[in-house]
Backbone bond lengths (Angstrom), bond angles and torsions (degrees), N, CA, C in turn:
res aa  C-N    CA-C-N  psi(-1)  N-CA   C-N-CA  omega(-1)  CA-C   N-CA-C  phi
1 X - - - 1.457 - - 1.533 109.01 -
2 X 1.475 116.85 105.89 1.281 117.21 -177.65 1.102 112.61 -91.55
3 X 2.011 120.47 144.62 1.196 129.71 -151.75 1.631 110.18 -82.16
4 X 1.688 100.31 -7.07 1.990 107.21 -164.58 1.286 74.71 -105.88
5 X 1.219 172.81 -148.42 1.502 169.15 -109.64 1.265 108.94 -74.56
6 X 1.524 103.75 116.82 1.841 112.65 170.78 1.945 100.69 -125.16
7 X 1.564 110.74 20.95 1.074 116.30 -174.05 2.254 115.57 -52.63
8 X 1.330 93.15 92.11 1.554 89.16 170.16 1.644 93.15 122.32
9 X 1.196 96.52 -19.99 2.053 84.93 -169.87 1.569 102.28 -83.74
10 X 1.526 115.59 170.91 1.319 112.76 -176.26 1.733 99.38 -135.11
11 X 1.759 101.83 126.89 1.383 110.27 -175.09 2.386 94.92 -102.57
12 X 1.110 88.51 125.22 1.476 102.22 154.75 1.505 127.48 -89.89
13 X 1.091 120.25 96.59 1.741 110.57 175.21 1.586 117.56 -122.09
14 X 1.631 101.88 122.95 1.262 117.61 167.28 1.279 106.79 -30.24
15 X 1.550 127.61 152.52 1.705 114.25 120.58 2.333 79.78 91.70
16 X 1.017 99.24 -12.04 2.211 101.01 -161.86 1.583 91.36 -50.69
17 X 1.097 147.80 28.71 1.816 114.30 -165.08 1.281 88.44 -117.68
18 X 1.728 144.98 -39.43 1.103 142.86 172.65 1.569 118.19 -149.26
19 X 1.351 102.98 178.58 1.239 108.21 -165.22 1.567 130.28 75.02
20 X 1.499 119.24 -141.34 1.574 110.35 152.09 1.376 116.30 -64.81
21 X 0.880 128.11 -49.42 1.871 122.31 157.75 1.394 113.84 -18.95
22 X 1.214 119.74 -74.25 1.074 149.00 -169.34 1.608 110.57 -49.30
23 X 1.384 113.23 -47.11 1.526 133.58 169.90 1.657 128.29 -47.62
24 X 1.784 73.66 -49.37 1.549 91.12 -165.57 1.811 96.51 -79.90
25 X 1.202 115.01 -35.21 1.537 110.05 -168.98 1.537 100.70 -44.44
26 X 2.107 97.38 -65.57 1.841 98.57 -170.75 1.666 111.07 -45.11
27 X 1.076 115.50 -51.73 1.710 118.57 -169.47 1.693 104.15 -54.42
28 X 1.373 113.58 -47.55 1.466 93.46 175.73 1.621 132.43 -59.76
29 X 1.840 96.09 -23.87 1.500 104.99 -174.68 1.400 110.54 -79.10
30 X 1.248 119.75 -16.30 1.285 127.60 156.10 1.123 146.89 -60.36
31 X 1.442 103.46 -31.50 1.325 134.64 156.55 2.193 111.17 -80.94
32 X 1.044 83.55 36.37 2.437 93.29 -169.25 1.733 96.21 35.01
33 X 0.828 132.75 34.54 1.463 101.91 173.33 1.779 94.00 -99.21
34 X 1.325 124.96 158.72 1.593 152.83 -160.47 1.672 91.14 -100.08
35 X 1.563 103.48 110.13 1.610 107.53 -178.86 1.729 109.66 -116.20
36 X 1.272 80.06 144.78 1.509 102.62 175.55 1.452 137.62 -111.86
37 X 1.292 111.67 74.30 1.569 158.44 -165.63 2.060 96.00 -39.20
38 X 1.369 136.60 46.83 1.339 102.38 146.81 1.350 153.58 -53.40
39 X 1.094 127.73 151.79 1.396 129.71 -153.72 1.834 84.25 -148.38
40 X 1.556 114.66 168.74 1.167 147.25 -165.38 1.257 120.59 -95.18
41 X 1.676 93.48 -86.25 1.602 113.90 179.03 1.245 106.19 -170.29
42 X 1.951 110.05 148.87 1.254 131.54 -154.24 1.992 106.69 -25.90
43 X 1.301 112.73 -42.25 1.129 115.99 -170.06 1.882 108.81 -61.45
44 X 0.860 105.20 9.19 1.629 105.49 171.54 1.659 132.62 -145.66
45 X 1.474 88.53 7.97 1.464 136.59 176.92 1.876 79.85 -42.91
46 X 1.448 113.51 -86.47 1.424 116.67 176.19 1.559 130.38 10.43
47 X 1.835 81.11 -84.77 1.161 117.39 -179.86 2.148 119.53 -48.72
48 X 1.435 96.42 -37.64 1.478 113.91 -172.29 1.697 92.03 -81.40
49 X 1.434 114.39 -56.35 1.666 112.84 -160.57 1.897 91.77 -58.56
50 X 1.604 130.17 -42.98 1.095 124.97 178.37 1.639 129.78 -45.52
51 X 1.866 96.87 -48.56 1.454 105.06 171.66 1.823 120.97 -70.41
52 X 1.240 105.49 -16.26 1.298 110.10 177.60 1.748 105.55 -82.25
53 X 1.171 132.04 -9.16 1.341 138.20 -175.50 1.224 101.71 -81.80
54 X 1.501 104.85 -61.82 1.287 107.73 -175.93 1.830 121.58 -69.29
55 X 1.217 88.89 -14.78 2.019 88.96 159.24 1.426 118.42 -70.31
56 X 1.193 99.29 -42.54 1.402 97.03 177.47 1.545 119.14 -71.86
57 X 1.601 104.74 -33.82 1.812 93.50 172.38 1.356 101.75 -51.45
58 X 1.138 131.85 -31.54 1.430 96.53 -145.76 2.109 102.86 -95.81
59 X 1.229 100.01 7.58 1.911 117.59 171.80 1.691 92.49 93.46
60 X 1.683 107.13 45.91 1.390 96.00 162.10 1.799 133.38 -130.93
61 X 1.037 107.84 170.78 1.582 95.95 -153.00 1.371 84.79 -97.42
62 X 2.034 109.97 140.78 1.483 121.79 164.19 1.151 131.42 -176.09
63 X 1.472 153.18 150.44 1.391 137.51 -134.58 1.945 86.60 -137.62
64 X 1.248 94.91 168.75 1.797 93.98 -178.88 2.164 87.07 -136.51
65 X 0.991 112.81 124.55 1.263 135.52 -176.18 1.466 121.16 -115.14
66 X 1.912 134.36 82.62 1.335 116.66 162.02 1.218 135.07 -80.70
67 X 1.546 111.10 153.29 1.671 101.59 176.62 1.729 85.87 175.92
68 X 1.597 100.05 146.67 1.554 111.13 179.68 1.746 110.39 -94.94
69 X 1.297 99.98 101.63 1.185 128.99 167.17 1.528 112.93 -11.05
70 X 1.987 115.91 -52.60 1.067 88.59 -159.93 1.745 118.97 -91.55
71 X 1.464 110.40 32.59 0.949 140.37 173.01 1.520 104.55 -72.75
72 X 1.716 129.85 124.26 1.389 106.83 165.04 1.960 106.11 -79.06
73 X 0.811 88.85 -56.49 1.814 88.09 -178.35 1.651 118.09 -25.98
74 X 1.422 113.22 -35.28 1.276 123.49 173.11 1.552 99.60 -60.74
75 X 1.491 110.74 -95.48 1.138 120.68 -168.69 1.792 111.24 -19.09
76 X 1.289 115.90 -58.95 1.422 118.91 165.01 1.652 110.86 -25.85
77 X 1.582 103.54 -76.34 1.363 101.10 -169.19 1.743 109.22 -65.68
78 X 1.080 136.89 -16.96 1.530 119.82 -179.06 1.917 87.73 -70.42
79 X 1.184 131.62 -41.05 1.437 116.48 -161.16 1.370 81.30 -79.15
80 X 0.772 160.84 -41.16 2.122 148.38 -134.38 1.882 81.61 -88.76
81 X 1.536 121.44 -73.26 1.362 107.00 175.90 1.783 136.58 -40.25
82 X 1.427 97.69 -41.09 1.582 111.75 176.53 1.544 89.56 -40.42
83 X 1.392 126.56 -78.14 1.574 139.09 -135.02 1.659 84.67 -87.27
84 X 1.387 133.49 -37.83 1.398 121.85 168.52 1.138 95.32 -42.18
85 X 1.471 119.65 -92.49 1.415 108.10 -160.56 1.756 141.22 -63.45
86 X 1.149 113.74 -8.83 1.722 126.89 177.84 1.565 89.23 -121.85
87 X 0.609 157.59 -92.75 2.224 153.64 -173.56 1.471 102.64 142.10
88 X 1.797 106.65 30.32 1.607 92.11 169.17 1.858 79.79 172.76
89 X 2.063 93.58 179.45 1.342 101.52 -167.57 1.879 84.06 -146.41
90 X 1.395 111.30 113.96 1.830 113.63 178.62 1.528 90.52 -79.67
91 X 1.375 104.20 -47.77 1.610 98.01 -142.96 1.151 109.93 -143.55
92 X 1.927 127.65 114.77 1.044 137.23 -166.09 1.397 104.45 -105.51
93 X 1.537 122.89 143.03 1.317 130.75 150.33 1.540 123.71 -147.92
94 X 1.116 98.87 143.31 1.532 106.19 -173.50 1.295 107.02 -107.48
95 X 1.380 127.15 125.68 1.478 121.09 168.40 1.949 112.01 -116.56
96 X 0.935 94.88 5.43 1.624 117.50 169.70 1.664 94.75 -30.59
97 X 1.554 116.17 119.47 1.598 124.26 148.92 1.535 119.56 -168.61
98 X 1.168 87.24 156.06 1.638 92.04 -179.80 1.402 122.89 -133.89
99 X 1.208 124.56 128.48 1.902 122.62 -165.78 1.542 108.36 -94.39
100 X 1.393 112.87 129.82 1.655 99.87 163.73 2.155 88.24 -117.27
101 X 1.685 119.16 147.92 0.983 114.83 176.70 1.597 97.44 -112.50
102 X 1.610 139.20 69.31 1.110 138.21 174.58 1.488 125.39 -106.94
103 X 1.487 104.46 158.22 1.535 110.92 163.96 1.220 133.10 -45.50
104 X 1.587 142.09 126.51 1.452 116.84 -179.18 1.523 117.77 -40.46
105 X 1.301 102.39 -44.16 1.311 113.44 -169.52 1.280 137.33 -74.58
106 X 1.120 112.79 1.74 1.579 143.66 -152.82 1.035 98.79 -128.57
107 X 1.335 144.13 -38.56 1.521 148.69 -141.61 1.806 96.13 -93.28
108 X 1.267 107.44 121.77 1.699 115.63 -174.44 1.196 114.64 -72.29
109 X 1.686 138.70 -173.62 1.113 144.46 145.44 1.167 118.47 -63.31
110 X 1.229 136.50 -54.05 1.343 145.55 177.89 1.856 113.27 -67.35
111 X 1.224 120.55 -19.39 1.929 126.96 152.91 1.407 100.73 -78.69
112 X 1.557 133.37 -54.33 1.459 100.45 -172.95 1.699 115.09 -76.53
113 X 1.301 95.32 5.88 2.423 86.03 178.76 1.331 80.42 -107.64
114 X 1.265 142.44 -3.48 1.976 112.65 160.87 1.095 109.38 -74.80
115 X 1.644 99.81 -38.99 1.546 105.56 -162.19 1.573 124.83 -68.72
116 X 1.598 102.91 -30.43 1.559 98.53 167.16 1.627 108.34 -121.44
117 X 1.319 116.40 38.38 1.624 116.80 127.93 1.264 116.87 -91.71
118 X 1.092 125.53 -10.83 1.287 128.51 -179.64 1.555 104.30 -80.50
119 X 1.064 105.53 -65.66 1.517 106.07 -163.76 1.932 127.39 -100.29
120 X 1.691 89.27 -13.59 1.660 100.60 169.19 1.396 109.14 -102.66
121 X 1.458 114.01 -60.37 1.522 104.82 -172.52 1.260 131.24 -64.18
122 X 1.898 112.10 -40.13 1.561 95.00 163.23 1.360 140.16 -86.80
123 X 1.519 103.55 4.39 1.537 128.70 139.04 1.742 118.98 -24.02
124 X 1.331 104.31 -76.15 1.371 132.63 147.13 1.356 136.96 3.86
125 X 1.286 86.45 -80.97 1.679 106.87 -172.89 1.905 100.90 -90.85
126 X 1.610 94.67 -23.24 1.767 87.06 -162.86 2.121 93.86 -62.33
127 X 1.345 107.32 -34.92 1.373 126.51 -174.18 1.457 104.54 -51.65
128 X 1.653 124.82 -70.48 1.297 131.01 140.15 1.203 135.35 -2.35
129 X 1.246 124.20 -59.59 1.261 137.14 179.16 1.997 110.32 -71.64
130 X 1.414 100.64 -43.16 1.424 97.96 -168.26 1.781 90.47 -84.08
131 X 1.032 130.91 -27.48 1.406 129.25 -171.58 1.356 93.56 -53.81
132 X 1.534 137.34 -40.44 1.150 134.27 -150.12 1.326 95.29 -102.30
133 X 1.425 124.88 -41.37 1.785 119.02 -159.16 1.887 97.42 -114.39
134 X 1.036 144.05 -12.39 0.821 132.72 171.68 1.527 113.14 -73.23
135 X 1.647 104.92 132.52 1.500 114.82 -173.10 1.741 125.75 -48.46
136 X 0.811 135.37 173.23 1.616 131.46 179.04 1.550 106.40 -66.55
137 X 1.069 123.55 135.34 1.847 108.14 170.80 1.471 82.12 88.74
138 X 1.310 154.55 45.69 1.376 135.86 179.38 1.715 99.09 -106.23
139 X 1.112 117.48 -170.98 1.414 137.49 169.49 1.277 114.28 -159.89
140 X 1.756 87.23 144.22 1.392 107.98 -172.76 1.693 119.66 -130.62
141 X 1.443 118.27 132.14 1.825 105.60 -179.39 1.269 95.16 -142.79
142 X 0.912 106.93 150.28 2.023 120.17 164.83 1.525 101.31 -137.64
143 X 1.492 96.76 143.33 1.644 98.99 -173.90 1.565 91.21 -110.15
144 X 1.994 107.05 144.76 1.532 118.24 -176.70 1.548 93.25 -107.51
145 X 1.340 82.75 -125.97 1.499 101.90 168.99 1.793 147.87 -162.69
146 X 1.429 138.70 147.55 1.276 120.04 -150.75 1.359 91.69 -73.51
147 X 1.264 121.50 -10.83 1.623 106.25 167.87 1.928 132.29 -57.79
148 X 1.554 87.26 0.42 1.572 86.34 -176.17 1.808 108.46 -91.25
149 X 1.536 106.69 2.46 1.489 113.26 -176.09 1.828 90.10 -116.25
150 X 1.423 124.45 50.08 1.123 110.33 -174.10 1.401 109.53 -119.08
151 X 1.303 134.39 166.92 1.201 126.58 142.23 1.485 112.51 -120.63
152 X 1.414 97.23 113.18 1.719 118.80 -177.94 1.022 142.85 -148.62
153 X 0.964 138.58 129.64 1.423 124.70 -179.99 1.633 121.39 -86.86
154 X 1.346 126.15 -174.75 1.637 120.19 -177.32 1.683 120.34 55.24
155 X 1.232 102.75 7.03 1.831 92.63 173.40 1.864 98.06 -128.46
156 X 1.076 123.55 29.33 1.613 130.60 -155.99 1.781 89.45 -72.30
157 X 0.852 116.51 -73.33 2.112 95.17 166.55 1.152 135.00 -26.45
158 X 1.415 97.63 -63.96 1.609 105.27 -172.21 1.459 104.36 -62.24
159 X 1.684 135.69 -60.05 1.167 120.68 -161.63 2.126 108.29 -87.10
160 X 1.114 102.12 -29.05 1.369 120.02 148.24 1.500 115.25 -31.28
161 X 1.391 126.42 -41.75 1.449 129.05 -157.17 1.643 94.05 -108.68
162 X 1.420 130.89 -17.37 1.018 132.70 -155.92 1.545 109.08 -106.00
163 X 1.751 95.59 -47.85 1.458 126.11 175.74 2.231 98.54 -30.92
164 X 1.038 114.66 -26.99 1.735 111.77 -168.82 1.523 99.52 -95.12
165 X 0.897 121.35 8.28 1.693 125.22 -163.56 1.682 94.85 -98.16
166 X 1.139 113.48 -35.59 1.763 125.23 -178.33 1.669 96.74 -71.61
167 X 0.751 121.75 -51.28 1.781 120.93 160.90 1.383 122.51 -44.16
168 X 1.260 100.13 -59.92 1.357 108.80 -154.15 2.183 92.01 -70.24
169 X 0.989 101.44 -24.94 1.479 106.26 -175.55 1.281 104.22 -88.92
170 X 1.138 122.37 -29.74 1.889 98.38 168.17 1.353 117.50 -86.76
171 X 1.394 115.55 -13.35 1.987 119.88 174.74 1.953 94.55 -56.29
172 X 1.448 91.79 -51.03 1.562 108.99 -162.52 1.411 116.13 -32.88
173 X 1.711 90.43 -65.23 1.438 128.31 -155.42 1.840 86.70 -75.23
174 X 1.454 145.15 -43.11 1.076 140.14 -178.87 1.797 118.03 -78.85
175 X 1.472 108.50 -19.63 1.841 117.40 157.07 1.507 103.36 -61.27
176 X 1.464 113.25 -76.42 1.049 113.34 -165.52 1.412 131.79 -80.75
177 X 0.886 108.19 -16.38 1.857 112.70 154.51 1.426 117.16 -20.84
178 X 1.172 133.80 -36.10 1.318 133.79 -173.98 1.389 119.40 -70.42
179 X 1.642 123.05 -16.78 0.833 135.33 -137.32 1.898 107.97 -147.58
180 X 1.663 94.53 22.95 1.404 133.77 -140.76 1.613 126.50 -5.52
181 X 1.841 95.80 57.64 1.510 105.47 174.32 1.510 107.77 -80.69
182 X 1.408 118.79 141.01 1.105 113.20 166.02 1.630 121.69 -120.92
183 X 1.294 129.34 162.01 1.760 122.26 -139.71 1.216 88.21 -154.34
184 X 1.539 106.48 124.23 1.680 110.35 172.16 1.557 104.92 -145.33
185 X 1.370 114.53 151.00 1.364 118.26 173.86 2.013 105.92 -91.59
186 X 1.004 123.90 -172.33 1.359 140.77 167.02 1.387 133.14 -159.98
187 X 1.180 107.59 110.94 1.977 104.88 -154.83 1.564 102.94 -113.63
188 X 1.728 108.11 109.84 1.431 96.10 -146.53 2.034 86.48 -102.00
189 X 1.310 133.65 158.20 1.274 120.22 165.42 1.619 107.65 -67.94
190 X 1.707 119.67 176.39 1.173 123.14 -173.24 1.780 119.05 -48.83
191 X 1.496 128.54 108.52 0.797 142.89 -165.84 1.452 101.50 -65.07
192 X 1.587 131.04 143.16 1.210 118.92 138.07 1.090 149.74 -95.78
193 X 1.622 105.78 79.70 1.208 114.07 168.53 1.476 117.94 -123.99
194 X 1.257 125.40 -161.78 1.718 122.15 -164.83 1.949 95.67 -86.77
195 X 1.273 118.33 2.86 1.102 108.29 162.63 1.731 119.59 -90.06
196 X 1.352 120.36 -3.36 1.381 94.31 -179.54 1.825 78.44 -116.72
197 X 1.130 146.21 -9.63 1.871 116.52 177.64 1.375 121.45 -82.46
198 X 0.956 119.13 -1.36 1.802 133.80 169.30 1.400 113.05 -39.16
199 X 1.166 95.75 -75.00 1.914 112.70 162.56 1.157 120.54 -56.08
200 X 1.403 127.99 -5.33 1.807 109.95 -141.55 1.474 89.54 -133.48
201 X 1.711 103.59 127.99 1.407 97.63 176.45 1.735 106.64 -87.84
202 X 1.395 117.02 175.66 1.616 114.86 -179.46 1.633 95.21 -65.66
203 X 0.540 154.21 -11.84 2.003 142.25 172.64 1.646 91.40 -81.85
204 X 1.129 115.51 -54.29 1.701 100.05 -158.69 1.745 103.28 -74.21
205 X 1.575 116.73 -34.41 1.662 113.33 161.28 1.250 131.54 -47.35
206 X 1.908 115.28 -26.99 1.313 133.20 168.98 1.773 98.98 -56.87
207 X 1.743 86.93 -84.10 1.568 88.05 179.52 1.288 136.22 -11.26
208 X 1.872 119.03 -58.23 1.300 124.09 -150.40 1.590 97.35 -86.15
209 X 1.452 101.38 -23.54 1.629 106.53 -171.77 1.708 108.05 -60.68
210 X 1.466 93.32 -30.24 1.705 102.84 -167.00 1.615 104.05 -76.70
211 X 1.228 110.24 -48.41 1.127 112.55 -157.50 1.902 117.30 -69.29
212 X 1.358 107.62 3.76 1.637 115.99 178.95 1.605 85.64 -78.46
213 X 1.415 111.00 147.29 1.090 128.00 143.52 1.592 129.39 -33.07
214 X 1.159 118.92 -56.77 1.297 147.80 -121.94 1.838 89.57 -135.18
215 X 1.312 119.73 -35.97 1.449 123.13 153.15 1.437 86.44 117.13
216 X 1.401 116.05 154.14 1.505 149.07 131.97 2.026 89.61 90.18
217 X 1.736 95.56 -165.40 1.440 98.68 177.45 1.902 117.94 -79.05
218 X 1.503 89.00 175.50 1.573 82.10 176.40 1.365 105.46 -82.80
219 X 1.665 121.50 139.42 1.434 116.51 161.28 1.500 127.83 -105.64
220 X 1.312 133.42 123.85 1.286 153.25 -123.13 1.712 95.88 -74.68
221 X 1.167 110.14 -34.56 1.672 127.38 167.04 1.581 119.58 -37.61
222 X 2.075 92.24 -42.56 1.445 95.49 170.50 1.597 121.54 -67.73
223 X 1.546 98.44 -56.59 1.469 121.60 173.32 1.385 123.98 -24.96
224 X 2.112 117.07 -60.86 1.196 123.57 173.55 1.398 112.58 -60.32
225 X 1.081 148.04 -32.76 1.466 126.55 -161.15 1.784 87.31 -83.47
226 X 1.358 135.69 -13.69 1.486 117.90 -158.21 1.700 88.74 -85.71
227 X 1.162 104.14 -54.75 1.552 110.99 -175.87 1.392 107.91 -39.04
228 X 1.509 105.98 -74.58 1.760 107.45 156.61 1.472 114.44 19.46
229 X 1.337 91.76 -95.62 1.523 126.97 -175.91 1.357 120.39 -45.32
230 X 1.261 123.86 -53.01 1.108 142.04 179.60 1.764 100.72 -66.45
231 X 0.748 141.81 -64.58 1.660 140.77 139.89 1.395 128.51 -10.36
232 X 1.423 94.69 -32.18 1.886 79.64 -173.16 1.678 95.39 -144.52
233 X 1.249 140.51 -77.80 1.083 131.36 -165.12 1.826 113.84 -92.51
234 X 1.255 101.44 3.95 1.586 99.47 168.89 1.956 113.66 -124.47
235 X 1.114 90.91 56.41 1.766 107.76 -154.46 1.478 85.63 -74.50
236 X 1.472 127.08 -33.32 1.684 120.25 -170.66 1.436 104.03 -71.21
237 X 1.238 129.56 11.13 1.590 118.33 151.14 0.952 128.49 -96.00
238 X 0.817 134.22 114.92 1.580 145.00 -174.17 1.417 126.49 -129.26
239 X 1.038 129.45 157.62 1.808 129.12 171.69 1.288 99.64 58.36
240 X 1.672 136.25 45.51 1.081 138.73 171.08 1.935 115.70 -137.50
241 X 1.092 100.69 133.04 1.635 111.14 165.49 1.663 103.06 -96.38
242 X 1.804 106.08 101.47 1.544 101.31 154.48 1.499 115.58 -86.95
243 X 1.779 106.53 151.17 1.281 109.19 -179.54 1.546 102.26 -121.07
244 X 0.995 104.83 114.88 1.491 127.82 -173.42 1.788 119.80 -123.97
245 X 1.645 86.18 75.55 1.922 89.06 -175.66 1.785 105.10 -123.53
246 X 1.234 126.99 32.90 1.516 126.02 -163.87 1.836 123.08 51.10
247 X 1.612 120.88 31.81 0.790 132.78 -167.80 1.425 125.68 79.11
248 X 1.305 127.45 49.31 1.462 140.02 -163.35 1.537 113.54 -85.96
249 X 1.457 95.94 -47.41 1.658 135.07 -167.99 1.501 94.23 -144.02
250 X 1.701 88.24 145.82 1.465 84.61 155.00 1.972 89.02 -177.35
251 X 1.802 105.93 141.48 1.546 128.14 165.85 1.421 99.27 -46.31
């Protein structure tokens, strides 16, 4: 599956209506492949009906699909529609996440079961689901985070909830191998987009900027072409989390 022609194949991506989601949808439609636009909830409804416009400017075929992930029944039905509507699924990705920046001690019962339905279980099942409906030769990525090579305190959910996703992708990637799917994670450093300043006061945005090697935040520009890749012409990796933040983290 070459990464400059995706003419006829159909990419599904979690999380597709904005952001890195959002990125990766246009770039694939650019590349002709038939995208499959998830979205969350009404509040990004917007954002998804927008990216689906712009698929179509550009003469490409694609559907916009909501439903909360950490639902298994959902996840099911966004893949049962995907293959309803195109008659198959090449290429799955999930960019599904959610940040809490709290105290150990502070952090409730009811934040850590959002926090890892959010980011482990429909992690999970989204993996599950494509293991089963994604075509032979398919691909699969979910992006975590460079926070799982961290030492830190105040993110114990978020990278905590994510931290099982590096598992769950090499069980995956070693089931379905037979069947020559291949399964990769992607652990990008703090992105700049309106998903990582929510949490972040201007001292801790200083900080993270400093602390890349390579300088400043990660920009999502970098991110999509790796995913890209890893998807289509670098398919012999598998059962691996790359961490790709300009030196943020690093094994």
């Amino acid at each position: 599956m070459s990464g400059k022609d995706l003419k006829e194949k159909v990419v599904l991506i979690a999380g597709g209506a904005k952001n890195l989601g959002g990125l990766l949808s246009l770039d694939f439609a650019k590349k002709g492949a038939k995208v499959v636009v998830h979205y969350n909830s009404d509040s990004t409804k917007a954002d998804a009906e927008k990216t689906l416009s712009e698929i179509q400017a550009l003469g490409a075929e694609a559907i916009i699909i909501q439903g909360d992930l950490t639902i298994p029944a959902n996840v099911t039905q966004l893949f049962d529609a995907a293959i309803a509507r195109f008659g198959g699924i090449d290429i799955a990705i999930n960019t599904v996440g959610m940040v809490l920046k709290k105290p150990f001690a502070e952090t409730t019962e009811a934040e850590y079961d959002t926090m890892f339905g959010v980011n482990s279980k429909s992690a999970y099942f989204f993996l599950q689901e494509a293991g089963k409906k994604i075509n032979d030769h398919g691909r699969i990525c979910t992006i975590v985070t460079s926070l799982l090579a961290a030492y830190t305190g105040l993110y114990s959910t978020y990278a905590g909830a994510k931290a099982p996703v590096e598992h769950f992708t090499r069980a995956a990637s070693k089931e379905f191998g037979e069947r020559g799917i291949s399964v990769t994670a992607v652990a990008p450093g703090p992105m700049d987009t309106p998903f990582f300043y929510g949490q972040e006061s201007p001292e801790a945005v200083a900080y993270h900027k400093s602390a890349s090697a390579l300088g400043g935040l990660t920009n999502i520009k970098d991110i999509a072409p790796l995913v890209e890749f890893l998807v289509t012409d670098g398919w012999w990796i598998t059962g691996q989390t790359i961490f790709a933040n300009g030196g943020y983290t690093t094994r």
